[in-house]
C-alpha positions in Angstrom: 14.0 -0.7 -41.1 13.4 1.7 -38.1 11.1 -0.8 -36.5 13.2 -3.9 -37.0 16.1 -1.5 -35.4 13.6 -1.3 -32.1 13.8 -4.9 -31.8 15.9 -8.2 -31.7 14.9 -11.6 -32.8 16.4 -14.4 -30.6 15.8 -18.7 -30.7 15.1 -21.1 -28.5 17.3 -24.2 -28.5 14.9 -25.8 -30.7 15.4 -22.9 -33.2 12.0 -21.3 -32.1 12.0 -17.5 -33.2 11.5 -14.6 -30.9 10.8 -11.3 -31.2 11.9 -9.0 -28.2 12.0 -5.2 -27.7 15.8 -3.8 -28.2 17.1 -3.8 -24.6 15.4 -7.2 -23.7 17.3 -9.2 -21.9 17.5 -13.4 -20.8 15.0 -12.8 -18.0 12.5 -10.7 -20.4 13.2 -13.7 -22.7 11.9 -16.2 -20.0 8.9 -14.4 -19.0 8.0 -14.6 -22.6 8.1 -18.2 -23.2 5.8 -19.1 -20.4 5.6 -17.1 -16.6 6.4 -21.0 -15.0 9.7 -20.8 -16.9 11.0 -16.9 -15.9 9.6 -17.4 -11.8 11.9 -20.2 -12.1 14.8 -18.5 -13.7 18.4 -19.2 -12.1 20.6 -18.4 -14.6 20.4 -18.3 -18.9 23.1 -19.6 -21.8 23.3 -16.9 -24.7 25.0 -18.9 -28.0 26.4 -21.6 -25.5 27.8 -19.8 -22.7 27.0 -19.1 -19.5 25.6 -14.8 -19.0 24.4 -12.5 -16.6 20.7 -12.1 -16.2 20.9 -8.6 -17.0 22.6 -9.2 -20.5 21.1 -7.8 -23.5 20.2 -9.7 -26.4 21.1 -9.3 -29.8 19.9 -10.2 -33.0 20.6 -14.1 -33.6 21.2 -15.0 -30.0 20.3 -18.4 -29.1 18.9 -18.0 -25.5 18.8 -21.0 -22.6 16.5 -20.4 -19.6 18.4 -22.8 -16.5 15.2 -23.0 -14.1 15.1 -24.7 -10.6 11.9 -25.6 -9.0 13.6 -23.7 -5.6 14.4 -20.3 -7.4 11.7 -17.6 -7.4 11.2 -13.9 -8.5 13.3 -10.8 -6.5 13.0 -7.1 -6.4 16.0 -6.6 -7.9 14.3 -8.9 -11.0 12.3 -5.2 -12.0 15.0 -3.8 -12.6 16.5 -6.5 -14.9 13.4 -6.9 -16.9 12.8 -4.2 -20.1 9.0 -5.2 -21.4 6.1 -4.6 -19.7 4.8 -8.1 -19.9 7.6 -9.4 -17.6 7.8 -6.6 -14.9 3.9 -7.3 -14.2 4.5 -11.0 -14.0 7.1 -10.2 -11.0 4.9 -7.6 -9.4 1.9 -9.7 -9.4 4.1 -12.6 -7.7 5.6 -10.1 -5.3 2.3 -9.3 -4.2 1.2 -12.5 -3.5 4.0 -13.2 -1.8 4.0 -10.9 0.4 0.2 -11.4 0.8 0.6 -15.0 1.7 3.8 -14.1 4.6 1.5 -11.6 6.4 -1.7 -13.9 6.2 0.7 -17.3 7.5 2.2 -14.1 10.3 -1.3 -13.0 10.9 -2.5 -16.7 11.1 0.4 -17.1 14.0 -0.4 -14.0 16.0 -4.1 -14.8 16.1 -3.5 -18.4 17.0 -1.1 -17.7 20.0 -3.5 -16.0 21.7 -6.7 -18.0 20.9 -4.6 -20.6 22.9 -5.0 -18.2 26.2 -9.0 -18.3 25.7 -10.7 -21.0 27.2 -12.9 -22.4 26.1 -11.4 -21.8 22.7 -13.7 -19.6 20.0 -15.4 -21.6 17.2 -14.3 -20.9 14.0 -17.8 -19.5 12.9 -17.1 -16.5 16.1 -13.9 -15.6 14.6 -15.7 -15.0 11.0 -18.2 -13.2 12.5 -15.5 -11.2 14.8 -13.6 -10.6 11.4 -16.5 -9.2 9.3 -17.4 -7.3 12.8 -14.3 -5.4 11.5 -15.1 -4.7 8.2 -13.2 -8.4 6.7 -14.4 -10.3 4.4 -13.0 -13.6 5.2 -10.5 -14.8 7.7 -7.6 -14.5 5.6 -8.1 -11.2 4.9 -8.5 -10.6 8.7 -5.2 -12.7 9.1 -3.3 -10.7 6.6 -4.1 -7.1 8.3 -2.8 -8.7 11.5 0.4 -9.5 9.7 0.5 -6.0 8.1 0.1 -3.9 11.4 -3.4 -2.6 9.7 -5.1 -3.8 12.8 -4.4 -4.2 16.1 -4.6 -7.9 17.6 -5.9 -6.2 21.2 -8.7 -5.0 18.7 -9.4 -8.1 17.3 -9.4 -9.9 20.6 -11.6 -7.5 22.3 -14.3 -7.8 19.5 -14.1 -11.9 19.5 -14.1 -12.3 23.3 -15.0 -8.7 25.4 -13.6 -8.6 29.1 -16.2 -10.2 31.4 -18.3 -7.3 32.3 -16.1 -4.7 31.0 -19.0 -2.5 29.5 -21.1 -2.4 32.8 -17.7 -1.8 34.2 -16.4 1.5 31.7 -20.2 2.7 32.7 -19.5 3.3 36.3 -16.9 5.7 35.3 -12.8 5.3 34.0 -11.2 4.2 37.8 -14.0 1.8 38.4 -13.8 -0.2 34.8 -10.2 -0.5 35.6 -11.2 -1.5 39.3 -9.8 1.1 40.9 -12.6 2.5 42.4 -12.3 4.1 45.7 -13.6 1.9 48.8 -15.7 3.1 51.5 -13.4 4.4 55.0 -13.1 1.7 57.3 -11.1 1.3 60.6 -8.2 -0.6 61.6 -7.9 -3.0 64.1 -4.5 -2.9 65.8 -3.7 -6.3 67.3 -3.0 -6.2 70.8 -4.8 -3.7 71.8 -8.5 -3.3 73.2 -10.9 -0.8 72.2 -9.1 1.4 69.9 -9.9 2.1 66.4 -7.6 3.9 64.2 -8.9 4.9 60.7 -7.4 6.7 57.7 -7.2 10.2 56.8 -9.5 10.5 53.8 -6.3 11.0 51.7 -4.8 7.6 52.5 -8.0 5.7 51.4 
């Protein structure tokens, strides 16, 4: 009797049987029937009428899932859901969602400024740039662009190196950045003949 008093037994509309963990709730009872049917969840009927998601379930409810192919899992959903089962089901999607919005981000940073390069990298450079970095594929490259992991200045420097810019760095840190200091020369002042004026050495 105590372990029938830790659970609730619920049916589907076609008087399918379910056994749920006391607590359980329309949402728990979606994830159950298939993972499709609770990422879909809008809204449930308990005995006929219309009930919160959060609602718990009692012995003898009849429970009816109301899906949409535009609704998917939120945050909020974990703390809706009682059984194990379920919370991992919206984890797991949550992950992969936000997975797939910083690889589609990441896709967009990378290709705004592969536009600037001309001629344009092959797609075979980029791999090679990526795995340069430690990536095993492109998307995971893309996706630690999106996540702020990585800096795009990094990535772009490792696909397509300033022109020179190591022989540059070499000659020391004003000269890479071509600042170096230029020999003293005069001035020619127009209008006048045969008179230099040059530069203290501090002006050079």
């Amino acid at each position: 009797t105590a372990l029938y008093q830790e659970e609730v037994f619920v049916y589907t509309p076609r008087r399918e049987l379910k056994r749920l963990p006391k607590g359980a709730t329309p949402l728990d009872f979606a994830f159950q029937i298939h993972t499709e049917v609770g990422q879909r969840t809008v809204g449930a009927r308990v005995n006929g009428e219309l009930v919160p998601l959060r609602q718990e379930l009692r012995n003898g409810d009849m429970v009816e899932i109301i899906t949409s192919p535009q609704a998917q899992p939120h945050d909020d959903w974990l703390h809706i859901v009682r059984t194990a089962g379920a919370r991992s089901k919206i984890r797991q999607w949550l992950r992969q969602r936000r997975h797939d919005d910083s690889v589609s981000l990441g896709r967009e940073m990378m290709e705004r400024e592969l536009k600037r390069l001309k001629p344009r990298p092959e797609e075979k450079a980029i791999v090679d740039a990526a795995r340069a970095l430690g990536m095993t594929d492109l998307d995971q490259l893309y996706a630690r662009l999106g996540e702020g992991q990585i800096s795009l200045t990094i990535v772009m420097r490792k696909l397509a190196p300033p022109e020179g810019f190591a022989e540059r760095l070499a000659k020391g840190p004003l000269e890479a950045l071509g600042l170096g200091r230029k020999p003293a020369a005069g001035v020619r002042i127009q209008g006048l003949d045969n008179v230099m004026v040059t530069f203290a050495r501090c002006c050079q």
